[in-house]
C-alpha positions in Angstrom: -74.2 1.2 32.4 -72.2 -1.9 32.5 -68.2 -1.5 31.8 -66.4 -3.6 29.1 -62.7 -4.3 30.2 -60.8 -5.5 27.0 -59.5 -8.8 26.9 -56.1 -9.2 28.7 -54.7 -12.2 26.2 -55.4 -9.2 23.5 -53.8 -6.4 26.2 -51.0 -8.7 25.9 -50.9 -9.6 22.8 -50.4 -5.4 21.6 -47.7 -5.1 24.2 -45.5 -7.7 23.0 -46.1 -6.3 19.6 -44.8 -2.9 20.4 -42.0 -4.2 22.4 -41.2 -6.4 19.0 -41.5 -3.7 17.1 -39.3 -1.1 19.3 -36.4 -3.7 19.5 -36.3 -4.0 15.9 -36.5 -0.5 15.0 -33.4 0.1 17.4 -31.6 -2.9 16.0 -31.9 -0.9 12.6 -30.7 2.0 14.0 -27.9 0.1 15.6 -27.0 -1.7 12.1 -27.5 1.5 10.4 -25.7 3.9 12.2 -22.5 1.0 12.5 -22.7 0.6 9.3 -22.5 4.6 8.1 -19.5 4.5 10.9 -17.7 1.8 9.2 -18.2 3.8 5.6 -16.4 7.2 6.9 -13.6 5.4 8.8 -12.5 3.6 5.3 -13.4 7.3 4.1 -11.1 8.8 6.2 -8.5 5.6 6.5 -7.8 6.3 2.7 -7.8 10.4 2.8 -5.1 12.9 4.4 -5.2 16.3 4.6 -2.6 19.2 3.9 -2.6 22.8 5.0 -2.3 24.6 1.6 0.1 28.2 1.1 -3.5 30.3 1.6 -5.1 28.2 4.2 -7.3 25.7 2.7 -7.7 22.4 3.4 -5.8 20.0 0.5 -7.2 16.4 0.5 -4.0 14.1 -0.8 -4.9 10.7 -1.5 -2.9 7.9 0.5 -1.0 5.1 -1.4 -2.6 1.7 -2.2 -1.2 -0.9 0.7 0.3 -2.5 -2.5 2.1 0.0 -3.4 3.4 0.9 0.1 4.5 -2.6 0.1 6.6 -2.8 -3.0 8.2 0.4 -2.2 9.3 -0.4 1.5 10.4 -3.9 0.2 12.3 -2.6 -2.6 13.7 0.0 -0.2 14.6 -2.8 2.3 16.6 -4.6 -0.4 18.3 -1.8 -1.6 19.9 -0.5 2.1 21.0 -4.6 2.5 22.9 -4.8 -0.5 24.5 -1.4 -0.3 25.3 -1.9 3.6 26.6 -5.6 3.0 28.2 -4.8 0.0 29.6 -1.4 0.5 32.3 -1.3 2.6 35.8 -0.3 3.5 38.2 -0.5 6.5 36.7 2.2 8.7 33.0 1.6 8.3 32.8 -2.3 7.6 31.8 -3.1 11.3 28.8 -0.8 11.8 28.2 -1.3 8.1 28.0 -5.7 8.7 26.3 -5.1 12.1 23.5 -3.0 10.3 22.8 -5.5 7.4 22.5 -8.4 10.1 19.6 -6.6 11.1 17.8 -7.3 7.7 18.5 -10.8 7.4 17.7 -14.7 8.9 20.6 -16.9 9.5 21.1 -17.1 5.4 22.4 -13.8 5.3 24.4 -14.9 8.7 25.9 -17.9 7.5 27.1 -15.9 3.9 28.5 -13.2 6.1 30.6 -15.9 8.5 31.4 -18.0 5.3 33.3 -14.5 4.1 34.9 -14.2 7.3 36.5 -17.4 7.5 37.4 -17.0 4.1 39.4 -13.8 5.4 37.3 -11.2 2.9 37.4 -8.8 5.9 40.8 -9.9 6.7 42.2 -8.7 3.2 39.7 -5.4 3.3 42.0 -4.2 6.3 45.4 -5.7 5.0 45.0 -4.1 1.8 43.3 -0.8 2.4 40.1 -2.0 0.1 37.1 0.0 -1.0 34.3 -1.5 -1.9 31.6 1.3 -3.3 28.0 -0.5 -4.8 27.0 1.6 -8.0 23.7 0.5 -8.6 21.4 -2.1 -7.0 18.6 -3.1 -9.9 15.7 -5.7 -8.3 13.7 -7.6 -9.5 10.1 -8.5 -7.2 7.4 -10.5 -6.8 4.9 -9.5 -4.6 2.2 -11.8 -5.6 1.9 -13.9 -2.6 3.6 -14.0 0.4 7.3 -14.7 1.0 8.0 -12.5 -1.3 10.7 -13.8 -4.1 13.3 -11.2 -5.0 16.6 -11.7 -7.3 19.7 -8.3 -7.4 21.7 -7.5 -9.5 24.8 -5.7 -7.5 27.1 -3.4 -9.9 29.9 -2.8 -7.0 33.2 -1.6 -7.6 36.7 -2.7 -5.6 39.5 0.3 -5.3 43.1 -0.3 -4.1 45.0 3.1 -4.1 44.4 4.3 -7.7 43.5 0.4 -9.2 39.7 0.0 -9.6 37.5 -3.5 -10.6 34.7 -3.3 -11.2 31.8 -6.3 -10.4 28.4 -7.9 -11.0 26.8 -9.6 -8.4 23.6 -11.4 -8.3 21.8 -12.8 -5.4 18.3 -14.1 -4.7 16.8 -14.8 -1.8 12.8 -14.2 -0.2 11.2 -11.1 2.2 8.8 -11.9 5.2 7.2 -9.6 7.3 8.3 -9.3 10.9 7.5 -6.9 13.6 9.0 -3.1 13.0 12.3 -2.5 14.7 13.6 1.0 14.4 16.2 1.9 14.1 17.3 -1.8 13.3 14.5 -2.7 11.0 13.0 0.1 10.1 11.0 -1.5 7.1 9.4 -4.5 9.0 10.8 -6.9 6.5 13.5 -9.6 6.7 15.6 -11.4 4.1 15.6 -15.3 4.2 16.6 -17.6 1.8 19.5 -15.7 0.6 22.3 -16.4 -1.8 24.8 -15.3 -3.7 23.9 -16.7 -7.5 26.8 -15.6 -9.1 29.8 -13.0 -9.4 31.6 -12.0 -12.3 34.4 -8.9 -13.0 33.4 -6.5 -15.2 35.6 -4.9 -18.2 36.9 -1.2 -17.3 34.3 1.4 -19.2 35.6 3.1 -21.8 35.8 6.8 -21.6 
């Protein structure tokens, strides 16, 4: 009985199809398995954990990068003003030297406009506090640098004599590289000025 050999173009023909058909089904795999990787790593990205008082496992939500934002930029704001602004004769270097830090060359220039103006001169002479009472911002975080405007409540004590001030600046927050202990926040004031002072009238008790 004569043999019948299949044709090789068909022979061919079904291997290429299975070869086809192999790399595709990996290439799903592939796509499927990155793409269930991807899913749990946001998963995880947005989810801590906690060791609860009995030993269970606590799941504790992580803070929108929004939120984080405003808070580390209205925290960032908040240390300048009370490091530039609150000072006295004994802590006014490391105070200045600290706030630096925070700012571009606008907080710079403010800073040697005061000096020349012999503000740090008169701190010393005089024995002058200066103690910030309350730092209210206002922020916009709506696009990126971020526009800011303070109002300062600081108050000025020679011996037992007290003034009491408003002062409002303005100025803009970039993000920079981290810098601890220096920058902790990884934010930096530019643009700043000092919009306006005025002396407040003594509270009444």
């Amino acid at each position: 009985m004569k043999k019948v050999y299949k044709n090789i173009t068909d022979v061919l023909r079904l291997n290429r199809f299975i070869v086809l058909a192999v790399v595709v089904l990996c290439l799903l795999t592939s796509g499927l398995s990155m793409g269930l990787l991807y899913h749990y790593q946001e998963k995880l990205l947005n989810a801590a954990f906690a060791i609860g008082a009995d030993g269970t496992i606590v799941p504790l939500e992580l803070v929108g990068q929004e939120k984080k934002r405003e808070v580390e930029a209205l925290a960032h704001i908040d240390l300048f003003h009370r490091l530039f602004y609150g000072i006295d004769d004994s802590n006014y270097h490391d105070h200045l030297d600290k706030a630096l830090w925070l700012g571009d060359a606008s907080v710079d220039a403010i800073y040697r406009q005061k000096k020349s103006d012999g503000v740090y001169n008169r701190l010393l002479q005089f024995s002058l506090r200066q103690q910030v009472v309350q730092v209210d911002i206002e922020l916009d975080l709506d696009k990126e640098p971020y526009r800011f405007r303070a109002r300062t409540i600081f108050e000025v004590h020679r011996g037992a004599v007290m003034d009491r001030y408003q002062l409002v600046t303005s100025g803009e927050l970039i993000v920079v590289e981290r810098n601890f202990p220096n920058n902790p926040h990884g934010l930096l004031i530019t643009d700043f000025f000092e919009d306006s002072l005025r002396q407040l009238e003594p509270e009444n008790n």
